[in-house]
One Martini backbone bead per residue (centre of mass of N, CA, C, O) as a GRO file, in nm:
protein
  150
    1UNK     BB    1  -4.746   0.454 -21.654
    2UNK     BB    2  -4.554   0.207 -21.787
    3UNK     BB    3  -4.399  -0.057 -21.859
    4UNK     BB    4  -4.088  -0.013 -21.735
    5UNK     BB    5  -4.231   0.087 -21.448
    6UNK     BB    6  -4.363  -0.193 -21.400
    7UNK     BB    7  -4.075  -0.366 -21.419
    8UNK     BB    8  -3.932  -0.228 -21.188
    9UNK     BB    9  -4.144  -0.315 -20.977
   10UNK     BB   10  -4.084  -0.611 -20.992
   11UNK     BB   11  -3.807  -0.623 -20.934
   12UNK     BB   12  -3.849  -0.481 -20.651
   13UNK     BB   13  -4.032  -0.658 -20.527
   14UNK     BB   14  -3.852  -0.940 -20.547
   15UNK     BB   15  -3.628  -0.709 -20.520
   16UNK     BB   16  -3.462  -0.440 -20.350
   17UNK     BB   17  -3.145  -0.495 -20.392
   18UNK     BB   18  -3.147  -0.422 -20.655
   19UNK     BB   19  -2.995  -0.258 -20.866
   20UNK     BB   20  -2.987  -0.050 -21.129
   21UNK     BB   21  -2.765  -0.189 -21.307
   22UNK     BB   22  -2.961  -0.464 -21.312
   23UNK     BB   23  -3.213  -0.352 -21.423
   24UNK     BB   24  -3.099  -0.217 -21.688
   25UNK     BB   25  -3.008  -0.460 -21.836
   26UNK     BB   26  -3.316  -0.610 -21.810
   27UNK     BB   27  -3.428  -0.370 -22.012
   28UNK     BB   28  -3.196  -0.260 -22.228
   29UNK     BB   29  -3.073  -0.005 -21.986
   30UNK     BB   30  -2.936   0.281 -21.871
   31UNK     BB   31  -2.880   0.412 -21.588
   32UNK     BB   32  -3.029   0.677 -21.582
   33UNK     BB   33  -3.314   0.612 -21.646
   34UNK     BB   34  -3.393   0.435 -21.425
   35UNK     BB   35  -3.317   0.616 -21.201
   36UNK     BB   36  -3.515   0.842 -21.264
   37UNK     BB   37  -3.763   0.655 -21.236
   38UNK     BB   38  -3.727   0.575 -20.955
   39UNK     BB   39  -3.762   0.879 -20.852
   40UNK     BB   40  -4.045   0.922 -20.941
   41UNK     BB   41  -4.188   0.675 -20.798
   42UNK     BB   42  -4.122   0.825 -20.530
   43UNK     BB   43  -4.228   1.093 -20.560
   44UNK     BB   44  -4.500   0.978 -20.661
   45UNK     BB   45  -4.571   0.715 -20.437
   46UNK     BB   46  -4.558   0.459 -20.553
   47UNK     BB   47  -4.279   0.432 -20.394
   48UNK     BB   48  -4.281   0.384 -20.007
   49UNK     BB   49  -4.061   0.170 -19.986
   50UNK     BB   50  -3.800  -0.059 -19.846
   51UNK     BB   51  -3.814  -0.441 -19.738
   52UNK     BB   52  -3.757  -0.678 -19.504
   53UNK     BB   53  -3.845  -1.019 -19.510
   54UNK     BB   54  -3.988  -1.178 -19.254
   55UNK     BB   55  -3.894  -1.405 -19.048
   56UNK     BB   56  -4.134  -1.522 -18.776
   57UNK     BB   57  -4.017  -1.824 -18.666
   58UNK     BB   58  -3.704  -1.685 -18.634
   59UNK     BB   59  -3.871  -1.478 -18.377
   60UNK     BB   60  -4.071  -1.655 -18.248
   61UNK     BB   61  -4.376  -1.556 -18.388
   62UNK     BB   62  -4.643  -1.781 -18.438
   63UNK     BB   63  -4.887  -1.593 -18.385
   64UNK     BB   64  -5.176  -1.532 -18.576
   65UNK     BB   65  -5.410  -1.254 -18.600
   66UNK     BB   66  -5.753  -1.188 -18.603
   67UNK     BB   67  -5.890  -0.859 -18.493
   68UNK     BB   68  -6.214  -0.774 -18.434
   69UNK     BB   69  -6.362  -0.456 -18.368
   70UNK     BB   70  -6.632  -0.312 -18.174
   71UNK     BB   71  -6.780   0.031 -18.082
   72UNK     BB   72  -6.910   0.224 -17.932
   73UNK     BB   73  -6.842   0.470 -18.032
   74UNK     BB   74  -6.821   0.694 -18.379
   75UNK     BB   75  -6.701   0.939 -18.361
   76UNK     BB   76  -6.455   1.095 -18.452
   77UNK     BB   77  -6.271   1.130 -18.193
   78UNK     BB   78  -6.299   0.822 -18.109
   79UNK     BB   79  -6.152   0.715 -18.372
   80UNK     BB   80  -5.879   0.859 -18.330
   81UNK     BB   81  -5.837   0.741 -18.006
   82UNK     BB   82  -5.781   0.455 -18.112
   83UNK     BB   83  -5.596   0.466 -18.377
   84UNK     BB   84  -5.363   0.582 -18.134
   85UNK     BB   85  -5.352   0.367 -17.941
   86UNK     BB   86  -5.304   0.147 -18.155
   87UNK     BB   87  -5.014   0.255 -18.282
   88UNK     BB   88  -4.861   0.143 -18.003
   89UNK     BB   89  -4.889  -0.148 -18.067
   90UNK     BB   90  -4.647  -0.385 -18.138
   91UNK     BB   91  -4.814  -0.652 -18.239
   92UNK     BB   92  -4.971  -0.445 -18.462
   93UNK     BB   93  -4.924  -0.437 -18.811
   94UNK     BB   94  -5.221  -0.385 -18.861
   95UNK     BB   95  -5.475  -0.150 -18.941
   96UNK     BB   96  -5.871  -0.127 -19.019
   97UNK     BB   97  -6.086   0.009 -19.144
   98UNK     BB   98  -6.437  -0.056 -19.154
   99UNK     BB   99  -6.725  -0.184 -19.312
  100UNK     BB  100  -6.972  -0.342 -19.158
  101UNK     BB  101  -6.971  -0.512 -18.823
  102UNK     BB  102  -6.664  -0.447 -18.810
  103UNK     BB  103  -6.468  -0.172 -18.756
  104UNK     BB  104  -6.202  -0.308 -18.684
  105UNK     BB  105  -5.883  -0.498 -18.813
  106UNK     BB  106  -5.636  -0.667 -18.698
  107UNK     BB  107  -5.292  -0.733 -18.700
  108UNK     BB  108  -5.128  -1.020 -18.527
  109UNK     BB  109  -4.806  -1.092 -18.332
  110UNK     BB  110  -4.696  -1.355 -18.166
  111UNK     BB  111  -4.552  -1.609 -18.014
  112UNK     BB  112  -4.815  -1.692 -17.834
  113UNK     BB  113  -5.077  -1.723 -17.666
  114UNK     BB  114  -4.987  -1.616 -17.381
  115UNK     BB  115  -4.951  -1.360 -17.528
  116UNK     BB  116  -5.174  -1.248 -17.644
  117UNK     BB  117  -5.329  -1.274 -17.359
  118UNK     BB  118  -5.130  -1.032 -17.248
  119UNK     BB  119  -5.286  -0.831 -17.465
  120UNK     BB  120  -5.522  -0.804 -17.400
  121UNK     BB  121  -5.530  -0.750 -17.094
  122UNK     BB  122  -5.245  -0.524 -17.098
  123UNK     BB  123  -5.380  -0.352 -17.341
  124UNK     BB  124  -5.661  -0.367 -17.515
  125UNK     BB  125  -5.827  -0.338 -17.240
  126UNK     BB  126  -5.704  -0.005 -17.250
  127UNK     BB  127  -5.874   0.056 -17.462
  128UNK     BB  128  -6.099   0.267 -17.559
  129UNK     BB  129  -6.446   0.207 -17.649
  130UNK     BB  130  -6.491  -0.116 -17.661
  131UNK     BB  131  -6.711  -0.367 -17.710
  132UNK     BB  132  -6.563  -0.577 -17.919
  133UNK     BB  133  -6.383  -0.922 -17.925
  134UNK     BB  134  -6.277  -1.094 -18.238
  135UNK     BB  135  -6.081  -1.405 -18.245
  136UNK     BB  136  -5.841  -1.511 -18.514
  137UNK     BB  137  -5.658  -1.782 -18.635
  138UNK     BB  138  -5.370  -1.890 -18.742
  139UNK     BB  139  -5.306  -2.203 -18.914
  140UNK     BB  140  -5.207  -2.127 -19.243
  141UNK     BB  141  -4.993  -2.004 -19.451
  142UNK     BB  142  -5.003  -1.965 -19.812
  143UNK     BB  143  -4.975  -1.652 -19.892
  144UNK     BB  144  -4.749  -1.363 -19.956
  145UNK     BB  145  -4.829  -1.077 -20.134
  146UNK     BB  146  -4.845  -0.853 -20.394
  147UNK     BB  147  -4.886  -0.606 -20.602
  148UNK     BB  148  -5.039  -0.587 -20.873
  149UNK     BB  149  -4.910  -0.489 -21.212
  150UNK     BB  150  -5.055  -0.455 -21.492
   0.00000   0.00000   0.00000
């Protein structure tokens, strides 16, 4: 990956709807190379979808959860049918499995507090395995990051 591809990379991240004939201007080529070039790098899985950034507040989903899970046993089984099951709800916008204190981090967006509530009790509740749950509040996002292309 050259300078140009890491430049295309940025202009997409910034605007996912920039056209070729956009990108290709403000490079200083004409849109064949730009366009072979953004094939290259979906080919290549470097660019792995275009998305759009949603305000979720304009669709009242107010609280946003970090919660720790520490499960039960460890066993590769085990952990493929929590993963398993955890894909399944749709609060969950991000799951990692951890390495440290906590098994897995959940990220979770949902409307308020009593819809939380309700996501633990009458879901999370219900997934196997699980020994422990810790949740954080977020009280202020400050920043929404894209990954640095150096």
């Amino acid at each position: 990956m050259d300078f140009i591809d890491k430049q295309i990379i940025r202009f997409l991240q910034n605007d996912a709807k920039m056209t070729i004939k956009e990108i290709a201007s403000k490079l200083n080529l004409s849109t064949t190379p730009v366009f072979e070039r953004i094939k290259k790098l979906e080919e290549n899985n470097v660019i792995t979808g275009y998305h759009a950034q949603i305000n979720k507040s304009a669709l009242n989903l107010e609280l946003t959860v970090f919660c720790a899970i520490s499960l039960k046993e460890h066993q590769y089984e085990y952990l493929m049918q929590f993963e398993k099951e955890i894909n399944q709800l749709s609060e969950v916008l991000f799951c990692y499995h951890l390495g440290g204190n906590a098994d897995y981090l959940l990220h979770i967006v949902v409307k308020n507090i009593n819809a939380y509530h309700e996501f633990i009790t009458l879901k999370l509740a219900n997934v196997q395995n699980i020994a422990t749950v810790q949740s954080s509040f977020v009280m202020k996002e400050m920043k929404q990051g894209r990954l640095s292309i150096v």
